[in-house]
N, C-alpha and C positions, 0 to 999 in steps of 0.2 A: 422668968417673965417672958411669958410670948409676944411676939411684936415687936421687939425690940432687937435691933443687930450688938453684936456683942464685938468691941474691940479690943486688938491682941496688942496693939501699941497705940501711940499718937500718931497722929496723920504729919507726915511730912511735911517740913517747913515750906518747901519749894509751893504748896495746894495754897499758901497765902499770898497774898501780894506783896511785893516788895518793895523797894523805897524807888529804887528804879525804874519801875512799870509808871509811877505816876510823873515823871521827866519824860517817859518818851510819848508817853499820851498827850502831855504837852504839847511834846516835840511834834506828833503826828497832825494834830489839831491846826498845829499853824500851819504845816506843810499844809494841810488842806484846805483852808483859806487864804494860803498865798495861791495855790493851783483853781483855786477857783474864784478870786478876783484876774488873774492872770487870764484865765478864759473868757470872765465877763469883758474883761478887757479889749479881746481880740474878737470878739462877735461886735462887739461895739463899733470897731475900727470896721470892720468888714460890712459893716449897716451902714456905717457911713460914706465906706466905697462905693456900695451897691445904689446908695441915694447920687450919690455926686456922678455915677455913669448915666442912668436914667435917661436926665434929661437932652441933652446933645444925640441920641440914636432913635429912641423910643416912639417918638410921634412921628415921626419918617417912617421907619419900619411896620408902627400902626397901622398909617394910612395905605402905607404898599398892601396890607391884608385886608384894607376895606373897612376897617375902623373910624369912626367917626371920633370930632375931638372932644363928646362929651363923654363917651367911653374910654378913652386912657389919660382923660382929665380923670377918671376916677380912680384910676389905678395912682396916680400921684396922689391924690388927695389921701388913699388908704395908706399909702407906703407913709405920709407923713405923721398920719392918724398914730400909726404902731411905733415912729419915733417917740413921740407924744409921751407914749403910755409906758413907753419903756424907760423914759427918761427919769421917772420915779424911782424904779427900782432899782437902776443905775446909780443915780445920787446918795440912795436909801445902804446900798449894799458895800458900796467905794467909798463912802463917806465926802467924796468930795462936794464943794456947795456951786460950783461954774459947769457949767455944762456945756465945750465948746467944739 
């Protein structure tokens, strides 16, 4: 029969999966959603660093470059906008229901 490969044995047991590849896939799986709420985590912190600096330096330094105050009014307004939007998938992804 042409087309067909002709085997001299059985294929090795190690060519199947194991009982243990499905525990560490497990294993891996959680590793990777604790490492990646852990990040959400620290972007979070770090957005809310970056909102809570803002305002105390920001419109001083504006107006020193000749900025007016509806133009880094608008820079607040955005910076809040993208808290806003992210706050979804924050609560969505952490599971948590407070957002503080």
């Amino acid at each position: 029969m042409e087309g067909y490969q002709k085997f001299d044995s059985l294929p090795s047991p190690s060519m199947y999966p194991q009982v243990g590849d499905t525990v560490k896939l497990g294993f891996l799986l959680i590793l990777f959603l604790i490492i990646s709420l852990f990040l959400l985590y620290v972007v979070y912190i770090a957005l809310g660093l970056l909102l809570s600096l803002q305002p105390p330096f920001y419109p001083s330094e504006a107006e020193k470059k000749g900025a007016k105050p509806a133009e880094y009014g608008f820079v607040f307004g955005i910076a809040n906008l993208s808290l806003f939007m992210f706050r979804y998938a924050y609560v969505r992804y952490t599971g948590t229901k407070t957002f503080c």
